[in-house]
C-alpha positions as CSV (number, residue, x, y, z in Angstrom):
1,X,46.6,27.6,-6.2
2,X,45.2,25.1,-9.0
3,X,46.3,22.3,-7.3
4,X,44.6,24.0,-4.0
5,X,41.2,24.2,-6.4
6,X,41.2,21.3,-7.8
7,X,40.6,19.0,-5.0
8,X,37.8,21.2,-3.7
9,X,36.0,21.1,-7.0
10,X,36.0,17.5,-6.7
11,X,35.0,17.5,-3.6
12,X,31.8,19.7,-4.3
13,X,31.1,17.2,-7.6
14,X,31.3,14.7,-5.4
15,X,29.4,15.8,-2.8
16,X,26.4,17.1,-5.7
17,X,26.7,13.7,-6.8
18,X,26.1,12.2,-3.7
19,X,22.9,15.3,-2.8
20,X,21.5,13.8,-6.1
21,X,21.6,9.9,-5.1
22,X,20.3,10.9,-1.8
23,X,16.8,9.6,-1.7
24,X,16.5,8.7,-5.2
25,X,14.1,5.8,-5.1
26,X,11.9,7.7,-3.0
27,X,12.1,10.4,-5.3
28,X,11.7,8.3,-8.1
29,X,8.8,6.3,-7.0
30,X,6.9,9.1,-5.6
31,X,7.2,10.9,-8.6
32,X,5.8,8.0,-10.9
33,X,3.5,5.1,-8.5
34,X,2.5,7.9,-6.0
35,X,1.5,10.3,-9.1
36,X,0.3,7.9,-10.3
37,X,-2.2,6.7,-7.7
38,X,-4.7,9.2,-7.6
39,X,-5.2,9.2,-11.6
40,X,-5.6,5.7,-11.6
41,X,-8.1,6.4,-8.6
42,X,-10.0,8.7,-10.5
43,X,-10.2,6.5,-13.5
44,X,-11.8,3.5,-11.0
45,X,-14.1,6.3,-9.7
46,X,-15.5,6.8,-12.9
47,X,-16.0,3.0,-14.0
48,X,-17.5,2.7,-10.4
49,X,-20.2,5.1,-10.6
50,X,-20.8,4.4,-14.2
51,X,-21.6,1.0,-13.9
52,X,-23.8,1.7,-10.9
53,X,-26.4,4.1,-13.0
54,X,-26.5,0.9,-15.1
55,X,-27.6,-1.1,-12.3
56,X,-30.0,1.6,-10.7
57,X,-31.8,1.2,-14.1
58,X,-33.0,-2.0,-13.4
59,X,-32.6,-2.5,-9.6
60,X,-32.6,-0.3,-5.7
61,X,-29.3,0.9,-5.1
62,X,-28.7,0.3,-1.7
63,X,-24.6,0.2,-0.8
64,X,-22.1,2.0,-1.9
65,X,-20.4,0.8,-5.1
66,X,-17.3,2.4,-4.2
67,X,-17.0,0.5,-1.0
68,X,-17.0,-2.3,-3.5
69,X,-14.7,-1.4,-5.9
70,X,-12.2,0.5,-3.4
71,X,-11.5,-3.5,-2.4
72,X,-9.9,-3.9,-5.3
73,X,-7.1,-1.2,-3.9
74,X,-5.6,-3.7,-1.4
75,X,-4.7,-6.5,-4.5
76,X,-3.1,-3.6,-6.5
77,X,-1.3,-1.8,-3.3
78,X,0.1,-5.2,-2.9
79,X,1.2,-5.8,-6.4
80,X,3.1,-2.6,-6.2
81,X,4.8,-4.1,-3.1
82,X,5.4,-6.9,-5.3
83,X,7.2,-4.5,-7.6
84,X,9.6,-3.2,-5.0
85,X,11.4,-6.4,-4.6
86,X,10.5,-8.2,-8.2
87,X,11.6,-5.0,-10.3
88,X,12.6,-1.6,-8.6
89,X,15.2,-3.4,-6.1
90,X,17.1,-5.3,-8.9
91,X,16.8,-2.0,-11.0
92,X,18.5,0.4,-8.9
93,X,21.2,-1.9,-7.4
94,X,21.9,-2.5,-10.8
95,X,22.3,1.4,-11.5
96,X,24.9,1.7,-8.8
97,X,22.8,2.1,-5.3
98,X,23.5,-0.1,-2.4
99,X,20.3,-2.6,-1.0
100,X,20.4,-0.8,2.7
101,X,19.5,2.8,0.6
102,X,17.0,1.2,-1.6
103,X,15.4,-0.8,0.9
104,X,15.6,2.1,3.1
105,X,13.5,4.4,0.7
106,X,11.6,1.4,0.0
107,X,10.3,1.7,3.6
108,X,9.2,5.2,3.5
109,X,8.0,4.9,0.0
110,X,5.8,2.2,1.5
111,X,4.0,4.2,4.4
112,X,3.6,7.3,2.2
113,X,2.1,5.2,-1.0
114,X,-0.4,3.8,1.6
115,X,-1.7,7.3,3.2
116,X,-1.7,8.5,-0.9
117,X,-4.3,5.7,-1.8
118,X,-6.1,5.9,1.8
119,X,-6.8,9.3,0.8
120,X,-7.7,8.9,-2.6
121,X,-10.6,6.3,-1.3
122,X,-11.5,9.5,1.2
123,X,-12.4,11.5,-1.5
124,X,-13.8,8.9,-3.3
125,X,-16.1,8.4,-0.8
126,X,-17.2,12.0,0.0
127,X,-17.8,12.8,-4.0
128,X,-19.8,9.2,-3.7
129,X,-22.0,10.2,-1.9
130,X,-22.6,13.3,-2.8
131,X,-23.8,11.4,-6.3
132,X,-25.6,9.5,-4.0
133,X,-27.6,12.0,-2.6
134,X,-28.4,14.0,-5.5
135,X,-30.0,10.5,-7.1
136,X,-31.8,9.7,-4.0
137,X,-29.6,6.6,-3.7
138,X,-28.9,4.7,-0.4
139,X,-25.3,4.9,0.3
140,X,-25.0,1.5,3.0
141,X,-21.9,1.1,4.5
142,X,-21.2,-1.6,6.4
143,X,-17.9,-3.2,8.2
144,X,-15.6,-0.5,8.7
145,X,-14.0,1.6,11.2
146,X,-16.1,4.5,10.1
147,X,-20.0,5.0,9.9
148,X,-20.3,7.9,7.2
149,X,-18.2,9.1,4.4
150,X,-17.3,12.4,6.4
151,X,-16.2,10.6,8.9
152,X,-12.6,11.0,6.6
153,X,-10.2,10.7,9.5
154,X,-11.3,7.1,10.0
155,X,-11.3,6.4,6.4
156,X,-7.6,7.0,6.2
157,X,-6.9,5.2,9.0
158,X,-8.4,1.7,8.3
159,X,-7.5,1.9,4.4
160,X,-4.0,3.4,5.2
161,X,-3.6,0.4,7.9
162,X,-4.7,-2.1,4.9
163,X,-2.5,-0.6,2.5
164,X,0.3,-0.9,4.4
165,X,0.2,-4.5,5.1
166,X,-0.5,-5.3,1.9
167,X,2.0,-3.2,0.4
168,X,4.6,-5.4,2.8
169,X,3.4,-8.6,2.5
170,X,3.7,-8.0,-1.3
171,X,7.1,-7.1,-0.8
172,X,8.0,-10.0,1.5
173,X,6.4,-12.5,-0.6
174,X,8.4,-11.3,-3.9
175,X,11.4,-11.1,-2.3
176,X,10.8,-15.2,-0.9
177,X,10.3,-16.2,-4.3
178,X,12.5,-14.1,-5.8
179,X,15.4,-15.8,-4.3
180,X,13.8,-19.4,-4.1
181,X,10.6,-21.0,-4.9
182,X,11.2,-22.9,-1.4
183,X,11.6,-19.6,0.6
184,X,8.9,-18.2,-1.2
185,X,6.5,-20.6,-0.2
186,X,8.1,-20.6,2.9
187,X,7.1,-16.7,3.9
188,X,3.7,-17.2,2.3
189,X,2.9,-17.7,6.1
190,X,3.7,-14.6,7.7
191,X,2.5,-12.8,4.8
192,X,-0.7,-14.1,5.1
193,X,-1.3,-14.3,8.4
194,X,-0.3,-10.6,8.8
195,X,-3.0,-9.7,6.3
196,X,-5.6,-11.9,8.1
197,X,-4.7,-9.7,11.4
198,X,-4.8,-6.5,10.0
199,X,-8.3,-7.0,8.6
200,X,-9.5,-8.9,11.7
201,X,-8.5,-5.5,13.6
202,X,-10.5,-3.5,11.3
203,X,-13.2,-5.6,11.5
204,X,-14.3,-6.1,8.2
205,X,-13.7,-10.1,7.7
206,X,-12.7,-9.3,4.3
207,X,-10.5,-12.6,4.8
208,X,-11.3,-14.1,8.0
209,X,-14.6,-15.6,8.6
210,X,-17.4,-14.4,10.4
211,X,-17.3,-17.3,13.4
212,X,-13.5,-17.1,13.4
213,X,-13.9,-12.9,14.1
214,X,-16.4,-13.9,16.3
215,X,-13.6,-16.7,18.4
216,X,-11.5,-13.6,18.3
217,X,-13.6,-10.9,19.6
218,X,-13.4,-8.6,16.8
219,X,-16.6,-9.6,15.0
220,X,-17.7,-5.8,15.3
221,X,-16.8,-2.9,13.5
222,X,-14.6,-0.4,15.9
223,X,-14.0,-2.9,18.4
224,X,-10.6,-2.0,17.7
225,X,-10.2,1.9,17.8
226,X,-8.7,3.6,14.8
227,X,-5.1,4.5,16.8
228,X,-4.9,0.7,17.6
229,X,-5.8,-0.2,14.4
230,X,-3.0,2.1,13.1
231,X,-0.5,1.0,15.5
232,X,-1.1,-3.0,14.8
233,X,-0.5,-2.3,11.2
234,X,2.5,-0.6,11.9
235,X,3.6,-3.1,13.9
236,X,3.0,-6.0,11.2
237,X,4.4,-4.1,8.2
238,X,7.6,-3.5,10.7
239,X,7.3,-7.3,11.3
240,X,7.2,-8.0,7.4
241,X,9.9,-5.4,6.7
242,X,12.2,-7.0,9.0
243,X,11.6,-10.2,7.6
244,X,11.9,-9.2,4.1
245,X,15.5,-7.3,4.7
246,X,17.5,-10.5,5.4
247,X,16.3,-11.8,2.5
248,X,17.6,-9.3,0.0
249,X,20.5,-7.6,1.9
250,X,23.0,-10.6,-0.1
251,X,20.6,-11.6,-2.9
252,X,21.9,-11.7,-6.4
253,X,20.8,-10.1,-8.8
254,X,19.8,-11.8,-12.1
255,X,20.1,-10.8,-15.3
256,X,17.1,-9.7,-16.3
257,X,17.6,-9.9,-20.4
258,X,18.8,-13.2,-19.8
């Protein structure tokens, strides 16, 4: 009978074991960058509006200083997507997981990071401009998918879009230079040239000059409709993902103290 039990208790430690490893990164990620997000959202919020009631002392406001600032949320998505590769991948294959599970949870980490910080700027800009009315400030918006801050839906959709590129094309380049300064370089091209797309469908030239938007046909705001805008940044971060997977299915881990 004990040898009977014995062999099942393994089997349920084993198979606890493997319930617990089962989505870790994601878990682990979530828990800490996605957590994360919305404090370090608020924080920006705060610096945002304060430094606008500086500026109102002395001049008109007349755009939104969030719309400013919230820019600054496509560099740091990126540099997360940087992390992925540069620090989290190399962690957790070092602690025993395989690349196809952490790149796998890297992929949905990726797409549910970006709607986290699309919908932080959301509510940053509906609490905006409620400031904004209340000080008889002019809350211009100008270049997006969306024409008002309650239009929230369409917030989400072209920062979630941006996001998500960014977030892969950080990712894709880390992992380049990560396992050569020639392949980095090398993938500096599609990385780049996906990021130019995505803004070009939203619009917003961010990157991509005005006569080049123009050449293209996307020089306006919502020529591009929201569910295409969605569906080409899906379709570039799949592009980046599948690039990026070749890349560090095989690569080596360093040694990080050394």
């Amino acid at each position: 009978m004990n040898a009977t039990a014995e062999p099942s208790a393994s089997t349920a430690r084993a198979t606890d074991l493997a319930a617990s490893r089962r989505h870790v990164v994601l878990r682990h990620r979530l828990g800490i960058d996605g957590a994360g997000l919305p404090m370090l959202a608020a924080g920006l919020f705060v610096v945002t509006l304060a430094l606008t009631a500086v500026v109102s002392v002395r001049f008109d406001v007349r755009i939104s200083g969030w719309d400013v600032a919230a820019q600054v949320g496509r560099w740091f998505v990126g540099a997360v997507g940087v992390h992925l590769t540069a620090v989290y991948l190399p962690l957790y294959v070092t602690h025993g997981l395989t690349r196809r599970r952490v790149a796998g949870d890297a992929a949905i980490f990726a797409a549910l990071y970006a709607l986290i910080g699309a919908m932080c700027v959301a509510v940053g800009y509906a609490l905006e401009s409620f400031v904004y009315r209340l000080a008889g400030w002019q809350h211009g918006l100008d270049g997006h998918l969306f024409d008002s801050p309650a239009q929230a839906h369409l917030v989400v959709a072209e920062y979630g879009a941006a996001f998500l590129v960014y977030l892969a094309a950080g990712a894709l380049l880390d992992a380049g230079f990560y396992r050569s300064p020639a392949l980095g370089s090398a993938v500096l091209v599609p990385a780049i040239a996906a990021v130019v797309a995505v803004e070009a469908a939203i619009g917003a030239g961010v990157l991509l000059p005005p006569p080049l938007l123009h050449l293209a046909g996307l020089a306006d705001p919502g020529v591009l409709g929201p569910t295409a805008v969605l569906g080409t940044a899906v379709a570039l971060a799949a592009l980046l993902g599948g690039l990026t997977w070749p890349i560090v299915r095989d690569v080596p881990i360093r040694n990080q103290a050394a």
